[in-house]
ZADO-1210 file (C-alpha; in nm, 4 decimals, padded with zeros to 6 digits):
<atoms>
<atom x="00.5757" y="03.8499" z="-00.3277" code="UNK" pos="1"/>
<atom x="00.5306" y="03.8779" z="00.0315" code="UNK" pos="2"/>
<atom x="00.8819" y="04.0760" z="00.1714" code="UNK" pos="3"/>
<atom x="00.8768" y="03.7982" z="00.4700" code="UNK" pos="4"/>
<atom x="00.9245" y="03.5165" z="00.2821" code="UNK" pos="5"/>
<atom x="01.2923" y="03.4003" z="00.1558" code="UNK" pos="6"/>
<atom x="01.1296" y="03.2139" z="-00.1534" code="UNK" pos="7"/>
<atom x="01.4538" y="03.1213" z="-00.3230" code="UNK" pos="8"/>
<atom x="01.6230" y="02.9348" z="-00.0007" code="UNK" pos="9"/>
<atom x="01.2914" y="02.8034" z="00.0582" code="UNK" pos="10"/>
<atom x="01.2798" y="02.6338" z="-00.2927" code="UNK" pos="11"/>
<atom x="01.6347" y="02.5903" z="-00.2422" code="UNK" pos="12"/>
<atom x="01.5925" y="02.3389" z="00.0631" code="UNK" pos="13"/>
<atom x="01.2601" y="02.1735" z="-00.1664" code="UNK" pos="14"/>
<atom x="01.4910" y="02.1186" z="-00.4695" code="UNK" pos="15"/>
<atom x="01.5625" y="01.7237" z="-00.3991" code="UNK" pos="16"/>
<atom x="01.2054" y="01.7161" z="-00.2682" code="UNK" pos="17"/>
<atom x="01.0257" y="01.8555" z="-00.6231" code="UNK" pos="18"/>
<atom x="01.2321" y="01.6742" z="-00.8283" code="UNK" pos="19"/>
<atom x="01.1841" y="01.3345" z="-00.6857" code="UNK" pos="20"/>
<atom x="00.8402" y="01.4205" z="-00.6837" code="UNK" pos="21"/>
<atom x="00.8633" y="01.5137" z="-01.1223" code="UNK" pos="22"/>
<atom x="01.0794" y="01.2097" z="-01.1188" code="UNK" pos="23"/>
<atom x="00.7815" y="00.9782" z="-00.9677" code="UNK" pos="24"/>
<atom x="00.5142" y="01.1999" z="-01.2100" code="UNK" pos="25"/>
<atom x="00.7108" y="01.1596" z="-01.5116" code="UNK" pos="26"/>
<atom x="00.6875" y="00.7646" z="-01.4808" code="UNK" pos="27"/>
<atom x="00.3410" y="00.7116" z="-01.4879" code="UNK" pos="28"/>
<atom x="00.2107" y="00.9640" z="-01.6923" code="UNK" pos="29"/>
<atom x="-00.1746" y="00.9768" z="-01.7817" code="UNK" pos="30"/>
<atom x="-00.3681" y="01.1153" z="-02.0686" code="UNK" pos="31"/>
<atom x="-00.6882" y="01.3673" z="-02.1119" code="UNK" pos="32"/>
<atom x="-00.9390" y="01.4384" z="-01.8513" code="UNK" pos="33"/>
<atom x="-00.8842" y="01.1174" z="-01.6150" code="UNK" pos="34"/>
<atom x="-00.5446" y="01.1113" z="-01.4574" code="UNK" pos="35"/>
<atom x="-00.6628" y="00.9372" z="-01.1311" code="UNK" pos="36"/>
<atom x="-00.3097" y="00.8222" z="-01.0159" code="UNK" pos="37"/>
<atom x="-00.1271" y="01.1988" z="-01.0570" code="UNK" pos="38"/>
<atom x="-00.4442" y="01.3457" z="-00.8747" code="UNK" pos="39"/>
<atom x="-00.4189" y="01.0807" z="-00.6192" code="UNK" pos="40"/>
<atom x="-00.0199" y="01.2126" z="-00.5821" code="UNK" pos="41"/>
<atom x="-00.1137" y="01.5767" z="-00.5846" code="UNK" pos="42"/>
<atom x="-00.3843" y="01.4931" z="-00.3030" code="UNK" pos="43"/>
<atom x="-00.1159" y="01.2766" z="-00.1208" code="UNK" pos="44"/>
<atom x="00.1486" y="01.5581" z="-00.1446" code="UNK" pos="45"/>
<atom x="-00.1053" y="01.8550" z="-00.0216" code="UNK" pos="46"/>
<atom x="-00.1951" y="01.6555" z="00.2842" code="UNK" pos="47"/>
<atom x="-00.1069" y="01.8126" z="00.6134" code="UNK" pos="48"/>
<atom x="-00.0662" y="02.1523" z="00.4280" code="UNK" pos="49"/>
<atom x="-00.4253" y="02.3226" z="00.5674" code="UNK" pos="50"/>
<atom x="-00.5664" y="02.3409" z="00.2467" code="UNK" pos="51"/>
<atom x="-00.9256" y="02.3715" z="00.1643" code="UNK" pos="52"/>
<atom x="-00.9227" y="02.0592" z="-00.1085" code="UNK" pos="53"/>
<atom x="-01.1750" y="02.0154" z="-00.3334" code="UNK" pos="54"/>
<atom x="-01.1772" y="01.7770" z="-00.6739" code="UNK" pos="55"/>
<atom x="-01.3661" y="01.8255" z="-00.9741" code="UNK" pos="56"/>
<atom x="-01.6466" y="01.5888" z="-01.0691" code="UNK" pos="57"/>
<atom x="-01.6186" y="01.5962" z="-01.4540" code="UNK" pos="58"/>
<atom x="-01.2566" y="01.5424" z="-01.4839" code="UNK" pos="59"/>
<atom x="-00.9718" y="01.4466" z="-01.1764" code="UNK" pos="60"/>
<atom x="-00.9056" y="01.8253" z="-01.1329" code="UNK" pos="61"/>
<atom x="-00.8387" y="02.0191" z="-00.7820" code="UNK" pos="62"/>
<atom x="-00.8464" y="02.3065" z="-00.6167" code="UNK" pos="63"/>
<atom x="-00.6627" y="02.4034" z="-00.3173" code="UNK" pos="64"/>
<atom x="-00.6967" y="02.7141" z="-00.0759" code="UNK" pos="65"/>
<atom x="-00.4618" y="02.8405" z="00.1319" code="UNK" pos="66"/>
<atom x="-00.6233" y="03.1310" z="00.3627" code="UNK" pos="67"/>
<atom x="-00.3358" y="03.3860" z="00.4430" code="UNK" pos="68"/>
<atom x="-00.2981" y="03.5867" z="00.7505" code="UNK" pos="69"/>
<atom x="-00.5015" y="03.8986" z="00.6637" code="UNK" pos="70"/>
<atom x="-00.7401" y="03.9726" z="00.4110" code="UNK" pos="71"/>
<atom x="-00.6825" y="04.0639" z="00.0399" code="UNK" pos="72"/>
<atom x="-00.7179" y="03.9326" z="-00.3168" code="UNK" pos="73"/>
<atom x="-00.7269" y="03.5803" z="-00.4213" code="UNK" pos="74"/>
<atom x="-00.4428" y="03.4728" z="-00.6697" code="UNK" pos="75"/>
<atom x="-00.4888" y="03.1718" z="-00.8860" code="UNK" pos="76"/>
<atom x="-00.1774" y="02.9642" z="-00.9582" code="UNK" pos="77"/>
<atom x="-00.2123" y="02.6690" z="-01.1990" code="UNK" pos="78"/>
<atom x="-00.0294" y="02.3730" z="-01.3108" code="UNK" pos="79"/>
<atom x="-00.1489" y="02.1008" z="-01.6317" code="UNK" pos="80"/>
<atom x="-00.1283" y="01.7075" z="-01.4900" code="UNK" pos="81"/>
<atom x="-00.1835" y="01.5469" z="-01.8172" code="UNK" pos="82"/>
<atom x="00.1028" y="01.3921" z="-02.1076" code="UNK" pos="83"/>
<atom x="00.0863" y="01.2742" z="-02.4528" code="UNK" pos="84"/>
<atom x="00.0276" y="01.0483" z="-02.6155" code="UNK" pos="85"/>
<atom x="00.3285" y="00.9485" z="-02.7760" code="UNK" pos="86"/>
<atom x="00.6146" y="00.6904" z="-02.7061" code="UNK" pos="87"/>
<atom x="00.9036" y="00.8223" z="-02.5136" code="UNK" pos="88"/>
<atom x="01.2737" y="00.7229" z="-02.6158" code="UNK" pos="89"/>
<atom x="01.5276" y="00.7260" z="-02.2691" code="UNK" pos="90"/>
<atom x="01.7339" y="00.5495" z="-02.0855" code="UNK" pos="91"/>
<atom x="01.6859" y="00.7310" z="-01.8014" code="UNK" pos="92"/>
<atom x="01.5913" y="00.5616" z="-01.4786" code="UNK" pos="93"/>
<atom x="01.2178" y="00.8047" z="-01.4269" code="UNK" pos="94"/>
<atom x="01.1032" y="00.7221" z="-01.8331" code="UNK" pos="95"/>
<atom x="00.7430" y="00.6732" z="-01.8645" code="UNK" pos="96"/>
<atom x="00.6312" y="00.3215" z="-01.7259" code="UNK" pos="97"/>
<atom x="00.3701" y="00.3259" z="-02.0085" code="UNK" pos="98"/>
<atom x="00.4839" y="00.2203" z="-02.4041" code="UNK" pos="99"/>
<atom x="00.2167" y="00.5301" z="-02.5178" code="UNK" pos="100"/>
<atom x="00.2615" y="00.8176" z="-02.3025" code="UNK" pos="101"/>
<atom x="00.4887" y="01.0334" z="-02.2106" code="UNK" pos="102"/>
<atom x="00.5492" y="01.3800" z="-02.0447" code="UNK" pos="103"/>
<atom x="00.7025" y="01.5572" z="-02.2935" code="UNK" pos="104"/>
<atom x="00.5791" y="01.8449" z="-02.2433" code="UNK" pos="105"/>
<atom x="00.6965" y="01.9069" z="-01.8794" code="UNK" pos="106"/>
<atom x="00.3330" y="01.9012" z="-01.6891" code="UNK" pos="107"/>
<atom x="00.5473" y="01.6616" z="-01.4776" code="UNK" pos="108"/>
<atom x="00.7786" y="01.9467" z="-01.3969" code="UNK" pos="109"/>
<atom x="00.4722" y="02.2020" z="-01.3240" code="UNK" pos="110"/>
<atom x="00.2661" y="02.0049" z="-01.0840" code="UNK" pos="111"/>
<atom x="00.5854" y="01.9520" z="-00.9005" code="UNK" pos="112"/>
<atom x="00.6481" y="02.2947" z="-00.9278" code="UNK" pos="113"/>
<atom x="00.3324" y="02.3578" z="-00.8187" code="UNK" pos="114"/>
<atom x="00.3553" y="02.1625" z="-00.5219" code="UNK" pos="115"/>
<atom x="00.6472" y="02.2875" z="-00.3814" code="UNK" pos="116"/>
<atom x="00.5235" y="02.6274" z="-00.3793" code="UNK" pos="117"/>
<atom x="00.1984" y="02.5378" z="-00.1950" code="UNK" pos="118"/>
<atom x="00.4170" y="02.3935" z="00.0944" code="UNK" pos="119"/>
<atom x="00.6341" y="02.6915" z="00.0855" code="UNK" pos="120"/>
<atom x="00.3255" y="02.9193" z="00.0815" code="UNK" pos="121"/>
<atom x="00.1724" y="02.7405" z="00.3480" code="UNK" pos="122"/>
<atom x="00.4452" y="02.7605" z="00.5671" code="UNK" pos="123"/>
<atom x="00.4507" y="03.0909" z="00.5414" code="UNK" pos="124"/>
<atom x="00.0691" y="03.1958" z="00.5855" code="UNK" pos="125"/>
<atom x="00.0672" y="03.4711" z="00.8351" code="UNK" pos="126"/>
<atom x="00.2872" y="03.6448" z="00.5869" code="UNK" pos="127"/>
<atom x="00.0173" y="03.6322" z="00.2947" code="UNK" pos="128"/>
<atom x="-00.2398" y="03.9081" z="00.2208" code="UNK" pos="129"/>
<atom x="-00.5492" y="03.7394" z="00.1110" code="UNK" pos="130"/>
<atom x="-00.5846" y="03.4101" z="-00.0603" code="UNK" pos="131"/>
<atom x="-00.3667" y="03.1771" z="-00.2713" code="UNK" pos="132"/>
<atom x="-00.5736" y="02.8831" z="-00.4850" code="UNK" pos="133"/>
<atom x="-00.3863" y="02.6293" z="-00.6274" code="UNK" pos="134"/>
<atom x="-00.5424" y="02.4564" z="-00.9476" code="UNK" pos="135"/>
<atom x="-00.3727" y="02.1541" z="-01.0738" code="UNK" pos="136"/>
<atom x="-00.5551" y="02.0705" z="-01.4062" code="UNK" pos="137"/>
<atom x="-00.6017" y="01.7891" z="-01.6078" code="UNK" pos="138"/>
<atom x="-00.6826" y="01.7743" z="-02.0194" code="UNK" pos="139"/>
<atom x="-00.4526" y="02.0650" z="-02.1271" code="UNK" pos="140"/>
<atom x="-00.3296" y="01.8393" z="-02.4230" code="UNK" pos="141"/>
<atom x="-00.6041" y="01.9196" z="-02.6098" code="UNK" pos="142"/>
<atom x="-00.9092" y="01.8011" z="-02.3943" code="UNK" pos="143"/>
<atom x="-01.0349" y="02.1475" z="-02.2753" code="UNK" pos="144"/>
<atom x="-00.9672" y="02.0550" z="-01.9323" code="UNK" pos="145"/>
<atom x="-00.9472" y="02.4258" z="-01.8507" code="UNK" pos="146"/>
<atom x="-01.3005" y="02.5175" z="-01.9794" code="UNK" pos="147"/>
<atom x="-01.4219" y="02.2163" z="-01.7248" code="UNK" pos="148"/>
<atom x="-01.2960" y="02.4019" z="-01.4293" code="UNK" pos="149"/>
<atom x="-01.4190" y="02.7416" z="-01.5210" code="UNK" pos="150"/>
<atom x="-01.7730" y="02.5494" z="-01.5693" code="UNK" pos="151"/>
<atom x="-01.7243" y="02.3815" z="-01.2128" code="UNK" pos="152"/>
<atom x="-01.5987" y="02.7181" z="-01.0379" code="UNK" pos="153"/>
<atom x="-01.2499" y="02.7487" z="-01.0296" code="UNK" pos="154"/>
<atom x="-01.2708" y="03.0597" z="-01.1369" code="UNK" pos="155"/>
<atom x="-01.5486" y="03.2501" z="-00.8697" code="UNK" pos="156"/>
<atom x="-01.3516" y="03.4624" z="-00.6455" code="UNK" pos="157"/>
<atom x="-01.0089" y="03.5084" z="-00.8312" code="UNK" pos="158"/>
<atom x="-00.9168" y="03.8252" z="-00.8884" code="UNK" pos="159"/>
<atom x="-00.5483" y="03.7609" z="-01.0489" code="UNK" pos="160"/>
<atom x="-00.4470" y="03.4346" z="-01.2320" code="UNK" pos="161"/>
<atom x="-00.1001" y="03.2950" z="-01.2676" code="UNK" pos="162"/>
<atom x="00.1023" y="03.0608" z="-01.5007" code="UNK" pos="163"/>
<atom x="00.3930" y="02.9517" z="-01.5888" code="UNK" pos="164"/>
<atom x="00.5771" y="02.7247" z="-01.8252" code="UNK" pos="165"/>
<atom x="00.9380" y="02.5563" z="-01.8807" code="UNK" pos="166"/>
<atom x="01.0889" y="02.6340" z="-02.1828" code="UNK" pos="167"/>
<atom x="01.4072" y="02.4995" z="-02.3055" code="UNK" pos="168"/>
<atom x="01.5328" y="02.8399" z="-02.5020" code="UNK" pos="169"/>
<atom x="01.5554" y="03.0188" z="-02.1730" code="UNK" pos="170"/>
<atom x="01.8462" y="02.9831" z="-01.9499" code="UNK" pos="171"/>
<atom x="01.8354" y="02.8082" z="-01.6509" code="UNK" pos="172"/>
<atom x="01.7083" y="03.0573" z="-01.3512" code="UNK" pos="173"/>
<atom x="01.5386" y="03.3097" z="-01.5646" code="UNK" pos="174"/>
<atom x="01.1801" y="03.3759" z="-01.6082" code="UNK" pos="175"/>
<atom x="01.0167" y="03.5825" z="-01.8817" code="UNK" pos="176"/>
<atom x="00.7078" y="03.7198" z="-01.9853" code="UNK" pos="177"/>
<atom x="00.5767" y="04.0149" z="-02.1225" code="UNK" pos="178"/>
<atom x="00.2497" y="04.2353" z="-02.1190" code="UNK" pos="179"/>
<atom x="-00.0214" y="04.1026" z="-02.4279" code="UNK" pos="180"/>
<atom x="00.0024" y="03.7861" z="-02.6491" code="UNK" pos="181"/>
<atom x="00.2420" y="03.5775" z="-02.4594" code="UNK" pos="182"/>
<atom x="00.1465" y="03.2350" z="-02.6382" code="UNK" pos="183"/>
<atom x="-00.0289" y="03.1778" z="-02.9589" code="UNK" pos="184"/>
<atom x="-00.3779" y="03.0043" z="-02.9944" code="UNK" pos="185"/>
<atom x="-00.3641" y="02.6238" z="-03.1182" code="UNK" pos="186"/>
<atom x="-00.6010" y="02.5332" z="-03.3653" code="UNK" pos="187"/>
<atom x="-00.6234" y="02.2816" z="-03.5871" code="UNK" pos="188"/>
<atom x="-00.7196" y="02.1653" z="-03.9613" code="UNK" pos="189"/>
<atom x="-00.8137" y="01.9078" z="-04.2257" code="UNK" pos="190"/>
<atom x="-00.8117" y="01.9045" z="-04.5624" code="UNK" pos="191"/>
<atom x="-00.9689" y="01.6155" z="-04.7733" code="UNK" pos="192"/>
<atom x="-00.8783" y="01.6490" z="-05.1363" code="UNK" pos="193"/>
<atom x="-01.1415" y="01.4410" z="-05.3280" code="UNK" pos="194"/>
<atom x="-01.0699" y="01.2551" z="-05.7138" code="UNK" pos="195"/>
<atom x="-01.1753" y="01.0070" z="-05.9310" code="UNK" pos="196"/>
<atom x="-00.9944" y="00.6807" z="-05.8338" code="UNK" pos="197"/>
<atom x="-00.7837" y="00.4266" z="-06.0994" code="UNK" pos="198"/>
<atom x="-00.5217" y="00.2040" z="-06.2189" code="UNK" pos="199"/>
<atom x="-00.2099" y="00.4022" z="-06.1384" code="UNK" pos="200"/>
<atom x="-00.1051" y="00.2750" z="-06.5029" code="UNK" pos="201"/>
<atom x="-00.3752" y="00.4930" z="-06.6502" code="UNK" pos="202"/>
<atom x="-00.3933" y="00.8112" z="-06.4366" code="UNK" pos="203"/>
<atom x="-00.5555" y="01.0091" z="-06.7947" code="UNK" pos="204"/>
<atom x="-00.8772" y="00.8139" z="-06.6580" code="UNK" pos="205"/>
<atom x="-00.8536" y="00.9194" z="-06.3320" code="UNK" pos="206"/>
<atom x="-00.8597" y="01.2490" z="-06.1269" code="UNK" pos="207"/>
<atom x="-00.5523" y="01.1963" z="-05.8891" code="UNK" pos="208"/>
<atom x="-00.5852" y="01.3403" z="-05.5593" code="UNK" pos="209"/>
<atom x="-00.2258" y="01.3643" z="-05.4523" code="UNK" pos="210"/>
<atom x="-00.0843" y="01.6340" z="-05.6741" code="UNK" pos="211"/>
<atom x="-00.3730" y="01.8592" z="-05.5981" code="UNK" pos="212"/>
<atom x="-00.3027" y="01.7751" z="-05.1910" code="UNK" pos="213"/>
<atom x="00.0682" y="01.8298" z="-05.2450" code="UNK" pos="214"/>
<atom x="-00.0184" y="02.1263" z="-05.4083" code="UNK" pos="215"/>
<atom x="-00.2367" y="02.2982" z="-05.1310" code="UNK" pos="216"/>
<atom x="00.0844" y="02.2846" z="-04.8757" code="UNK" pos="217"/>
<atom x="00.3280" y="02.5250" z="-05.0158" code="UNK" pos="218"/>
<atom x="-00.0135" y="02.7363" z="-05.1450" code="UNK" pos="219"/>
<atom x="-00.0783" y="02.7431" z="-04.7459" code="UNK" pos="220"/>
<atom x="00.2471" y="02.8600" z="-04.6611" code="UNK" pos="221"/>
<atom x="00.2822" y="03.1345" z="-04.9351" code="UNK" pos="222"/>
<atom x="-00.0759" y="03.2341" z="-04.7791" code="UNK" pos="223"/>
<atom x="00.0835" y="03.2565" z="-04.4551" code="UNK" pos="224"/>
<atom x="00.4232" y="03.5108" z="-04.5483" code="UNK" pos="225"/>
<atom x="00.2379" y="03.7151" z="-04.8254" code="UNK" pos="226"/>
<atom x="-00.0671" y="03.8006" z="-04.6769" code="UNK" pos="227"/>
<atom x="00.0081" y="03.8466" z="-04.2806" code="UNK" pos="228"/>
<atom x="00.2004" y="04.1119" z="-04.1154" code="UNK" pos="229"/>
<atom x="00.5276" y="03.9975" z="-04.0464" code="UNK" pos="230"/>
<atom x="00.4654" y="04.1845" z="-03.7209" code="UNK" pos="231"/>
<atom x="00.1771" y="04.0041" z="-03.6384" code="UNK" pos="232"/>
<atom x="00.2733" y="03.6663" z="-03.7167" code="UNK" pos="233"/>
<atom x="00.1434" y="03.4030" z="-03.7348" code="UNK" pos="234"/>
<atom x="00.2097" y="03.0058" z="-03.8194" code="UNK" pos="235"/>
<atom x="00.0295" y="02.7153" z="-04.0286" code="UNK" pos="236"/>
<atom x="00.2215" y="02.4073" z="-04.0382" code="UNK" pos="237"/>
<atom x="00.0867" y="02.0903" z="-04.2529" code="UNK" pos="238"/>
<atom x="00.1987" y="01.7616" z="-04.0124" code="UNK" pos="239"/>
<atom x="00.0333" y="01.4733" z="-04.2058" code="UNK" pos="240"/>
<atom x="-00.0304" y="01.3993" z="-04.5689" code="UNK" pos="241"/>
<atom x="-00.2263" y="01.0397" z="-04.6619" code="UNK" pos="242"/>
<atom x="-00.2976" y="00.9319" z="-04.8755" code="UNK" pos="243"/>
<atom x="-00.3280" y="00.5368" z="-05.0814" code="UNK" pos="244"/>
<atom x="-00.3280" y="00.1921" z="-05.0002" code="UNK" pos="245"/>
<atom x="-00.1046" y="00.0307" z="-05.2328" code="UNK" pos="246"/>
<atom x="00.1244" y="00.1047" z="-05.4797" code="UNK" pos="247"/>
<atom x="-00.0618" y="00.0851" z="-05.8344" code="UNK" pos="248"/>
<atom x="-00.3699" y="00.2389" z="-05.7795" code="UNK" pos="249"/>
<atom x="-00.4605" y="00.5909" z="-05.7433" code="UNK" pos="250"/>
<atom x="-00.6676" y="00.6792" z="-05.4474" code="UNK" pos="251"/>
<atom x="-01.0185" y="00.8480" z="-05.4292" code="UNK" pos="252"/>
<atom x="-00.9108" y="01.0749" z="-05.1462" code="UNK" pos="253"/>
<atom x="-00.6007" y="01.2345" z="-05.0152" code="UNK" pos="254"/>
<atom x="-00.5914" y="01.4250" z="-04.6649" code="UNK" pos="255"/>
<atom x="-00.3763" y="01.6709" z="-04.5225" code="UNK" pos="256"/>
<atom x="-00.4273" y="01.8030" z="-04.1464" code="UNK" pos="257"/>
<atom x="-00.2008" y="02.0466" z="-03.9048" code="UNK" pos="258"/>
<atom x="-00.2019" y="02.2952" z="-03.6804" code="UNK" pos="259"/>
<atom x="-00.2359" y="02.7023" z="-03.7082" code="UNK" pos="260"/>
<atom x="-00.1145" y="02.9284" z="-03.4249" code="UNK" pos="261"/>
<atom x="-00.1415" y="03.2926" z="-03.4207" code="UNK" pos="262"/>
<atom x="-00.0898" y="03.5879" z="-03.1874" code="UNK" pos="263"/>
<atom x="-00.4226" y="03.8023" z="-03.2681" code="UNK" pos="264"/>
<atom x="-00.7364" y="03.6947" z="-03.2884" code="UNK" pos="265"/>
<atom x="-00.8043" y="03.8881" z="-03.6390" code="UNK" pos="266"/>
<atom x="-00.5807" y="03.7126" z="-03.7831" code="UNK" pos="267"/>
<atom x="-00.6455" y="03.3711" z="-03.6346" code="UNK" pos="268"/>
<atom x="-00.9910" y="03.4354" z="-03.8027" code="UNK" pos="269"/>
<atom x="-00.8342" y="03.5722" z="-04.0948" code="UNK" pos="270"/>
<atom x="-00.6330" y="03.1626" z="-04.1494" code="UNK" pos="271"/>
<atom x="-00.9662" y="02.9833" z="-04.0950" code="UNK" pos="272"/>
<atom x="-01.1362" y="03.2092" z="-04.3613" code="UNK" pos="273"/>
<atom x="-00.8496" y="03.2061" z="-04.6120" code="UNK" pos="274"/>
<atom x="-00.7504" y="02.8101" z="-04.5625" code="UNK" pos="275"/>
<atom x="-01.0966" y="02.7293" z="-04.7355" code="UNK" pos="276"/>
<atom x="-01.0091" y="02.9737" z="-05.0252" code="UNK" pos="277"/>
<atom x="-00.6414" y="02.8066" z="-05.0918" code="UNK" pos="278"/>
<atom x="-00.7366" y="02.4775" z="-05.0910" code="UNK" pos="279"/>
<atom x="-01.0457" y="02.4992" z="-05.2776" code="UNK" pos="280"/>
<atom x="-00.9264" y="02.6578" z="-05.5524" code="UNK" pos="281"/>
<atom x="-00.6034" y="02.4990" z="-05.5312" code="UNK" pos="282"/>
<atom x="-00.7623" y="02.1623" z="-05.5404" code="UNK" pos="283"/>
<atom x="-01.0146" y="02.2877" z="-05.8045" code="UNK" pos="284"/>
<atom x="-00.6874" y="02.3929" z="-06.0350" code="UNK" pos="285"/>
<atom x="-00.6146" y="02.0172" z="-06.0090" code="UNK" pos="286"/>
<atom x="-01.0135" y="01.9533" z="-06.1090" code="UNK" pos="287"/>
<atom x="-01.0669" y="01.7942" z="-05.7627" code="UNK" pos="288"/>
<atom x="-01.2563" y="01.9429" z="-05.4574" code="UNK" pos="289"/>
<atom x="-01.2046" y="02.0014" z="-05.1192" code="UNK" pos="290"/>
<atom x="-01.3483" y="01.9665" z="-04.7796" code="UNK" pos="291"/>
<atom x="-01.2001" y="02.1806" z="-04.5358" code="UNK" pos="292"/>
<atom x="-01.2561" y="02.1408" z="-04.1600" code="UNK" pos="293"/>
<atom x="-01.0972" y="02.3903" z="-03.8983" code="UNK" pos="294"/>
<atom x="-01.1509" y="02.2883" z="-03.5482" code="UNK" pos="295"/>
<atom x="-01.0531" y="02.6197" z="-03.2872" code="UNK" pos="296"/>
<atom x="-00.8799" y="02.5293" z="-02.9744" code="UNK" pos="297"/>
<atom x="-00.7380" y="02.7378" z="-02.7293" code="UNK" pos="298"/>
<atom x="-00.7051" y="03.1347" z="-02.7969" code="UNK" pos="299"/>
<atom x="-00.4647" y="03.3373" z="-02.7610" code="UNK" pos="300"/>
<atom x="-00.3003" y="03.3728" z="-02.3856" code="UNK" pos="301"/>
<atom x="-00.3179" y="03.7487" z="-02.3515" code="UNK" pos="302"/>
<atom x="-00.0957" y="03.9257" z="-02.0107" code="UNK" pos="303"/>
<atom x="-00.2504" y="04.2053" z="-01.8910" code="UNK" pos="304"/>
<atom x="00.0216" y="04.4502" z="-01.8270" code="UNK" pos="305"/>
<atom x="-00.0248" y="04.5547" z="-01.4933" code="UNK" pos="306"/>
<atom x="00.0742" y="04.2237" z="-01.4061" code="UNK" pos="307"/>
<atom x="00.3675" y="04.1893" z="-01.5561" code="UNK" pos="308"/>
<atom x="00.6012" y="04.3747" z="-01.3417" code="UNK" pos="309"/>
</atoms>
């Protein structure tokens, strides 16, 4: 931190200032790789700042430089712009103008965030070793949006990255972190659990799907406790089963999807590898099949410890 700056009355006297501005981001939240109206807000909020703007051209990213007063390394600080896609259920005055999105996730609260520390920054230039770039990103949600930057250059020139994220199970005014896995890849999977269809009044002529897909969940999570460290750990967590259209007739397929998160990579490779085996034989016990589709997302956020300090 540079030893000129007072950052906490300085984001003291921006309090009012960064929450109206989460206040006005939280009510029109958009989705994915295209959030025109937050990047037009971002742009509108860095203006006057003496910046070096740029935007991205395969997704409503940008990147912001501040030049400091001498030289030295460039630090990266980045915020996510995008919500979810989900309904959001509040009275309060700032609730999402839009029935199917919603910033649960506090992005809102980050780009805000983020923005109040470029105008504090840039206030405070002469004071600054170096270079500060601020990246406000679109698509975390699931849409890569990261990866698109690194491919359009955010990246070139950084020598130290920084992130942060709110967190309800911290107390107000505290900030933690620590050196190595800091926050668990997110992948994804599928199961489809495939039978012989019937009459649900004669399931002896059928192959029922369901018993071999409700089968495969608690097989998952046994996988999960008796064959992982507990000191490595690791989560898979089954968030849809479907399965049927009606009520007397046994269905051809059943499906089951979720998420896995992990803290290594070996054994986030070791999951993929051994959801196949569970639910194949699993399903196979139940003389059905199974076809098993694990799609990776983002890997495992690793600190490197000279940072954390």
């Amino acid at each position: 931190m540079p030893q000129g700056i007072d950052i906490l009355n300085a984001a003291e006297g921006l309090l009012n200032e960064v929450t109206e501005m989460r206040r006005n981001i939280h009510a029109h939240p958009e989705i994915g790789l295209d959030n025109p109206n937050t990047q037009q807000t971002v742009l509108d909020a860095l203006d006057g700042l003496g910046l070096e703007i740029s935007t991205g051209d395969a997704t409503t990213s940008i990147i912001a430089d501040l030049a400091g007063g001498s030289d030295g390394p460039t630090l990266l600080l980045r915020a996510d712009t995008d919500a979810l896609p989900m309904p959001e259920d509040t009275e309060e005055a700032f609730r999402s103008t839009h029935p199917d999105r919603a910033h649960a996730c506090g992005h809102d609260a980050h780009t805000a965030m983020l923005l109040g520390a470029a105008k504090i920054l840039s206030e405070n230039r002469s004071e600054i070793a170096g270079r500060v770039r601020f990246m406000f990103q679109p698509g975390e949600e699931g849409f890569g949006g990261a990866k698109v930057m690194i491919d359009e250059g955010v990246l070139d020139g950084v020598d130290r990255a920084f992130a942060i994220h709110v967190t309800p199970n911290i107390p107000t005014g505290y900030i933690a972190s620590r050196p190595g896995p800091m926050l668990a890849s997110a992948d994804t999977f599928e199961v489809v659990v495939r039978g012989e269809g019937g009459h649900a009044s004669s399931p002896h002529f059928c192959v029922d799907p369901v018993p071999g897909a409700c089968a495969i969940v608690p097989a998952l999570q046994t996988m999960i406790t008796r064959e992982l460290n507990a000191f490595d750990p690791a989560l898979l967590t089954v968030t849809q089963i479907n399965a049927g259209t009606t009520t007397n007739v046994i269905a051809e397929t059943a499906t089951l999807a979720g998420t896995i998160r992990a803290v290594s990579e070996a054994n986030r490779a070791r999951i993929h590898d051994s959801i196949h085996r569970v639910a194949t034989t699993t399903s196979a016990a139940h003389n059905c099949t199974a076809e098993v589709t694990v799609s990776p997302g983002y890997p495992v956020t690793v600190n490197h410890a000279s940072e954390i300090q």
